[in-house]
N, C-alpha and C positions, 0 to 999 in steps of 0.2 A: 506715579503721575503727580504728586506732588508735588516734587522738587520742580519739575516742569510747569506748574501755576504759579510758585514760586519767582521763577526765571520771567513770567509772564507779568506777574506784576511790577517786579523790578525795573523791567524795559517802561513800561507805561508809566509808573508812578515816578520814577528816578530819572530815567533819562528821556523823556521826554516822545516815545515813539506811541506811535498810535496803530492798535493791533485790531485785524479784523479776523475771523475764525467763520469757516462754512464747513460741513460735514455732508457725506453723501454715503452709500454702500459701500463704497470702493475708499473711502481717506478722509482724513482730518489734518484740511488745509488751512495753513495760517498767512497771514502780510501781514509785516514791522515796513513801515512806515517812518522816516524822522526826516522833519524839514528842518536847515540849521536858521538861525534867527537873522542870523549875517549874510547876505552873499545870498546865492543860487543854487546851491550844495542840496542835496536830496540824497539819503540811502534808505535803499528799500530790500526787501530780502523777503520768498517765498519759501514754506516750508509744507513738505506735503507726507502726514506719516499715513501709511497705507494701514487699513484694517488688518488685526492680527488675523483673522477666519482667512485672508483674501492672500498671505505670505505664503 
């Protein structure tokens, strides 16, 4: 799980995305966020990894 905190601050600290992280029984769900400075351009991206007990 390191290299995945790793990958976590790189987006935030480096390129600019803004991550938010909620956990529940069931998954540890992430949003990356990144407004561009220019223009009206937005990417956002969900990621949901399921509890290992719940595979």
């Amino acid at each position: 799980m390191i290299r995945f905190e790793q990958i976590l601050e790189e987006l935030q600290d480096k390129n600019s995305y803004k991550v938010s992280r909620t956990e529940d029984k069931n998954a540890v769900k992430y949003f990356f966020e990144r407004v561009q400075k220019e223009g009206s351009i937005s990417e956002s991206y969900n990621v949901v990894i399921p509890e290992e007990n719940n595979v």
